[in-house]
N, C-alpha and C positions, 0 to 999 in steps of 0.2 A: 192834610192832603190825602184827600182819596184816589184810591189807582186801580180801576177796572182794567183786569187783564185778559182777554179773549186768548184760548191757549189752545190746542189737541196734546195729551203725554204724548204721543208718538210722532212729534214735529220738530227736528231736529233744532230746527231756528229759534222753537220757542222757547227750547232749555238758553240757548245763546243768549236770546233775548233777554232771560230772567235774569241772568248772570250779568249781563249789561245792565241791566238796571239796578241789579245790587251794589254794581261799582260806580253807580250815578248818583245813588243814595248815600253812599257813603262818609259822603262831608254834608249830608241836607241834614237841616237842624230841627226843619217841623217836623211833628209826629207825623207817621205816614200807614195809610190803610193799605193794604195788598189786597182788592177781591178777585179770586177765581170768576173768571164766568166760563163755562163750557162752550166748545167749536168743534165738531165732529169734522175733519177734514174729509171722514166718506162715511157718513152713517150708516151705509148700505154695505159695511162689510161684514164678511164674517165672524161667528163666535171660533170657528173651527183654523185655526191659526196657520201660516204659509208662510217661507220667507222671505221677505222685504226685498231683497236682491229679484227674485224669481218674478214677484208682483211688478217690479217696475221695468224689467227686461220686458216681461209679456204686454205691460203698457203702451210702450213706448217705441216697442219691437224692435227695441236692440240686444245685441249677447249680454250674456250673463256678465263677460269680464267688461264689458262697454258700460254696462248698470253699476258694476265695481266699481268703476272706473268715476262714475258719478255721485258715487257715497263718498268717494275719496277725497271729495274737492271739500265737500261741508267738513270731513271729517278734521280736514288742515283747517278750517274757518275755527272750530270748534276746541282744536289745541291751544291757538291764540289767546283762549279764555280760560285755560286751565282744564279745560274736559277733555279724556281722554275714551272719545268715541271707539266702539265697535261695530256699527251699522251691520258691516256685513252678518253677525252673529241675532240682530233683532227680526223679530215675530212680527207680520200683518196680523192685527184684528180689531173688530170691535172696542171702540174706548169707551162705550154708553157705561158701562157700572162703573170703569175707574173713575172717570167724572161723578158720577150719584155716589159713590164713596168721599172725592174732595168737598164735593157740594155739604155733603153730611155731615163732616168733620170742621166745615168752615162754620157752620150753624152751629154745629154743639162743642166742639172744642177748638176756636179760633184759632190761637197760640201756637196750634199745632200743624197750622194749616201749611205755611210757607215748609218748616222741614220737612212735612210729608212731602209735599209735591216735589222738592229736590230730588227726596229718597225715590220719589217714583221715576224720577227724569234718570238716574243716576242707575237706578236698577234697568230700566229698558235701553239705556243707549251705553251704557258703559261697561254692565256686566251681563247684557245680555239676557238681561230675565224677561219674562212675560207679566202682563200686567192688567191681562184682560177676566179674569174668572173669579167665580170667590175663591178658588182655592189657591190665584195667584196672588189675591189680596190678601185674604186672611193675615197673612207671616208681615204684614204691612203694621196692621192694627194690631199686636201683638209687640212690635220692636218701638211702636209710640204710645202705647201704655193707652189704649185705645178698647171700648168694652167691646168686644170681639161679637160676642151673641147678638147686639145691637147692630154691627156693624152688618151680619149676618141676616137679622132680619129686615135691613134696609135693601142687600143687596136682593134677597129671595123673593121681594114684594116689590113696588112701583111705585116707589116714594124715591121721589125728585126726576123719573122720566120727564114731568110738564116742564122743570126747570131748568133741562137741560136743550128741552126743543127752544122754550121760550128765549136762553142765552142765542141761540142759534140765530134765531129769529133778530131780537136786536142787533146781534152782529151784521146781520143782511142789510137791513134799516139804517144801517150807522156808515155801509156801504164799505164793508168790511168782506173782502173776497176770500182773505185768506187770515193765515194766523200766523205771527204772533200781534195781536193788534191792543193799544195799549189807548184807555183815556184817563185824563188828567181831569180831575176834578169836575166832571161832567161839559170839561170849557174845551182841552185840548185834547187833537186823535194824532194816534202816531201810529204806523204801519210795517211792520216788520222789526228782524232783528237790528235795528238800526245802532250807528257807534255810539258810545257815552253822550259824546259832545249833544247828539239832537237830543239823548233823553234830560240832559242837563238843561237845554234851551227848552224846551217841552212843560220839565218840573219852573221855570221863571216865568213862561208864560202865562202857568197856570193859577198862579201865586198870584199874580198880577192884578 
């Protein structure tokens, strides 16, 4: 079973999501593939980082505790699952290198690929770190035995920008608006954080 997973780290739904699907997996018996593919939820943001609270006030044009008030409701979705969200404490910015970091890690050291991504989901929405710079990766590839100077000269250079548009790209094509958007076996699409149950209906479908 293969499982393309269109993600953004900064998508609250998508950590939900991955988590719903670990506990969908959990009694499935065939091998099963995880692939990252990247989804920029605004590629157009900044490197220069603002707080997520301030970002979606100013959006949406309501107060600061009104936009609280709106991180609050994921953030109860998100206990249900065992995550113990901060929202209010996470950073707006650019995801393009954390993406060309997973991308890079999924290619050269697979195995590694699913706990990194928790450790990054885990780092921005629960304790509050940043996840957008080499210097907020670096301490990443370093705590998963990761060659750091490679990782370094992947982020400093333009190796996997085309693979990050092109994820994109197929995501549009697949008719894929948003993220967390998950396909089975190139057969079945499922859209959002959805409960166990559909990702259980979803992995039978796809077997099928």
């Amino acid at each position: 079973m293969r499982i393309d997973v269109w993600a953004d780290l900064v998508c609250p739904w998508c950590f939900i999501g991955k988590r719903r699907l670990q506990r969908a997996l959990e009694d499935y018996n065939d091998d099963v593939q995880i692939v990252h593919r990247a989804f920029q939820l605004d590629p157009t943001a900044s490197t220069h980082c603002e707080p997520t609270v301030d970002h979606l006030a100013a959006k949406y044009g309501v107060s600061r505790e009104q936009a609280l008030e709106m991180m609050s409701k994921v953030t109860e979705v998100a206990s249900t699952e065992g995550l113990d969200y901060h929202l209010d404490k996470t950073m707006r910015g650019n995801t393009r290198d954390v993406h060309r970091f997973v991308l890079w890690v999924q290619d050269t050291q697979p195995e590694s690929t699913q706990p990194l991504l928790t450790d990054l989901y885990s780092a921005y929405f629960e304790r509050g770190e940043r996840i957008f710079t080499v210097d907020d990766l670096t301490p990443f590839a370093e705590r998963h035995g990761l060659d750091t100077d490679a990782v370094l000269k992947v982020l400093e250079g333009r190796d996997y920008i085309d693979v990050v548009d092109n994820d994109q790209a197929t995501a549009r094509e697949l008719g894929a608006g948003g993220v967390p958007f998950f396909v089975f076996n190139n057969k079945v699409g499922l859209s959002g954080a959805q409960p166990v149950g559909a990702f259980l209906q979803a992995l039978e479908q796809a077997r099928g």
